[in-house]
BAVO-572347 format. One line per 2 residues: number of its first residue (from 1); for each residue x, y, z of N, C-alpha, C. Coordinates in steps of 0.2 Angstrom, whole numbers, plus 5000, padded with zeros to 4 digits. Layout:
residues N
NUM = X/Y/Z/X/Y/Z/X/Y/Z | ... $
This chain:
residues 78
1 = 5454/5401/5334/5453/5408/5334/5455/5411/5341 | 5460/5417/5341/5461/5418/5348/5458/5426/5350 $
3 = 5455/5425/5355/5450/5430/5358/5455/5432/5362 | 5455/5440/5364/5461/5441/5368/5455/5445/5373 $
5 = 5456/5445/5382/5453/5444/5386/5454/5451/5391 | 5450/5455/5394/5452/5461/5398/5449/5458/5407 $
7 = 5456/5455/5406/5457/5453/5413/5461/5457/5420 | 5455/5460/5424/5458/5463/5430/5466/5461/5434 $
9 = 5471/5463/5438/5478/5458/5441/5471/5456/5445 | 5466/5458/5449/5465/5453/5455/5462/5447/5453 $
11 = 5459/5447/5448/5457/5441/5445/5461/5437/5439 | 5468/5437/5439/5470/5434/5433/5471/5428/5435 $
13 = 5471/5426/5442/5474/5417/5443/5464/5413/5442 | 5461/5417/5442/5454/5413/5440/5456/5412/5432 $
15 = 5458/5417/5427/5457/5419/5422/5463/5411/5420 | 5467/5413/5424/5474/5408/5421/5472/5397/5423 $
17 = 5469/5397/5429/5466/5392/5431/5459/5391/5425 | 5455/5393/5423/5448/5390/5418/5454/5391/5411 $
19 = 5460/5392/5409/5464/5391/5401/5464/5397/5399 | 5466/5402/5401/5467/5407/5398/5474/5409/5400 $
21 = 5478/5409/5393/5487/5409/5393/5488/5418/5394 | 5496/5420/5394/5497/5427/5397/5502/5427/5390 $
23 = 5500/5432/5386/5505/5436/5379/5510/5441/5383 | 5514/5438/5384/5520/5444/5387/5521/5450/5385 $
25 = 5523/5447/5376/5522/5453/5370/5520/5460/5373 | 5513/5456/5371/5508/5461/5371/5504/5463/5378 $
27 = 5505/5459/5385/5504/5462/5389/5495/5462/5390 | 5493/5454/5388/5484/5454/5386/5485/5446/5388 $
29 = 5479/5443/5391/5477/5437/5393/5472/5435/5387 | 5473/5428/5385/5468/5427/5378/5469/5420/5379 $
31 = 5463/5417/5376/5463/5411/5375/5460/5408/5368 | 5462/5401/5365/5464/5401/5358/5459/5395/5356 $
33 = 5451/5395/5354/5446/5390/5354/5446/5387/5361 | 5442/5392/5368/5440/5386/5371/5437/5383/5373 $
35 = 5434/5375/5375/5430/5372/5374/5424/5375/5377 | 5423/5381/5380/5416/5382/5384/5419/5392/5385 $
37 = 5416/5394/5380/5417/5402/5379/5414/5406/5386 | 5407/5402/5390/5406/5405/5393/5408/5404/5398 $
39 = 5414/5403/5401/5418/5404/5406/5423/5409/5406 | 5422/5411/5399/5425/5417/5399/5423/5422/5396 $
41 = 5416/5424/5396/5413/5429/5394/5416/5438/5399 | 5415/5436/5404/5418/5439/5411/5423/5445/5407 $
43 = 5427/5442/5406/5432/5446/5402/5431/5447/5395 | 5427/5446/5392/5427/5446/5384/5426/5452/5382 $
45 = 5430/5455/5375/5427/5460/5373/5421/5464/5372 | 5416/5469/5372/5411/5471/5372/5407/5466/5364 $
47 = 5409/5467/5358/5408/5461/5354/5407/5457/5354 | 5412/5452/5359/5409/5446/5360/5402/5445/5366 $
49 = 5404/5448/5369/5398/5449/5375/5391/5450/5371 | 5390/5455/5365/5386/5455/5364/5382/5448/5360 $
51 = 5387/5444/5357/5385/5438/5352/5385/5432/5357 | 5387/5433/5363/5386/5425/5368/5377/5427/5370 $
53 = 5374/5434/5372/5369/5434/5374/5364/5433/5371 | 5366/5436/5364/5359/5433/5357/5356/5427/5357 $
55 = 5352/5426/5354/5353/5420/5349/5355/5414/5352 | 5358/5409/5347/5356/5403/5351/5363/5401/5357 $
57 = 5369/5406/5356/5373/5406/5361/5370/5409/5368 | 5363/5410/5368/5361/5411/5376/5364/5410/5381 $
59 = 5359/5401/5377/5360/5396/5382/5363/5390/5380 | 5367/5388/5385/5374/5385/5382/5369/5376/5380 $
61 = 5373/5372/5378/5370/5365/5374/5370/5360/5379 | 5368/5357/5382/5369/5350/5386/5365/5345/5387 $
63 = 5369/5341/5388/5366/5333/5384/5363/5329/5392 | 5356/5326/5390/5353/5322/5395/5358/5315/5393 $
65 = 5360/5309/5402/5361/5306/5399/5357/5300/5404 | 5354/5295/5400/5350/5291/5405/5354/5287/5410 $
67 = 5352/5284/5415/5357/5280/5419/5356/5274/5416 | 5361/5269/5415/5360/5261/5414/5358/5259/5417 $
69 = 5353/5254/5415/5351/5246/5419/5355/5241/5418 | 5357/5238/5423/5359/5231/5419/5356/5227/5416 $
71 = 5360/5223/5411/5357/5218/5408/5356/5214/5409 | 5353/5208/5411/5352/5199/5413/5355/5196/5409 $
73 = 5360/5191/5410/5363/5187/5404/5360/5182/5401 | 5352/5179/5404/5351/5175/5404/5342/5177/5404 $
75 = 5340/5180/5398/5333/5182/5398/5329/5177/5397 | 5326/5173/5400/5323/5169/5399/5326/5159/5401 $
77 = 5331/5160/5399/5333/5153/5399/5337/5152/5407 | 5337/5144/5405/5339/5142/5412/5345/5137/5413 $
């Protein structure tokens, strides 16, 4: 899905550095499904802005990860 972005000139290389492509065309910054919307909310449409703040797009997903232990090759024996 490609969300098309209302990007200031003095911010376009932040816009262009987080994945957001430049439509010569049409003379609009837009990026096409990406992985992490709220990096680009900044620029998003009023519509979209409204739908990241709702609901369960508030707050974005993330994952707890435990640190390993090693394992002993030799539990018990000798």
């Amino acid at each position: 899905m490609r969300i098309d972005l209302v990007v200031p000139f003095s911010e376009h290389n932040i816009a262009k550095n987080r994945g957001a492509k430049w439509d010569a065309h049409n003379k609009v910054w837009y990026v096409v499904s990406p992985e992490n919307i709220f990096d680009f909310v900044k620029w998003a449409p009023e519509r979209l802005k409204k739908a990241t703040t709702s609901g369960l797009l508030k707050h974005p997903p993330f994952v707890v990860v435990q640190p390993r232990t090693p394992r002993k090759k030799n539990w018990g024996r000798k």
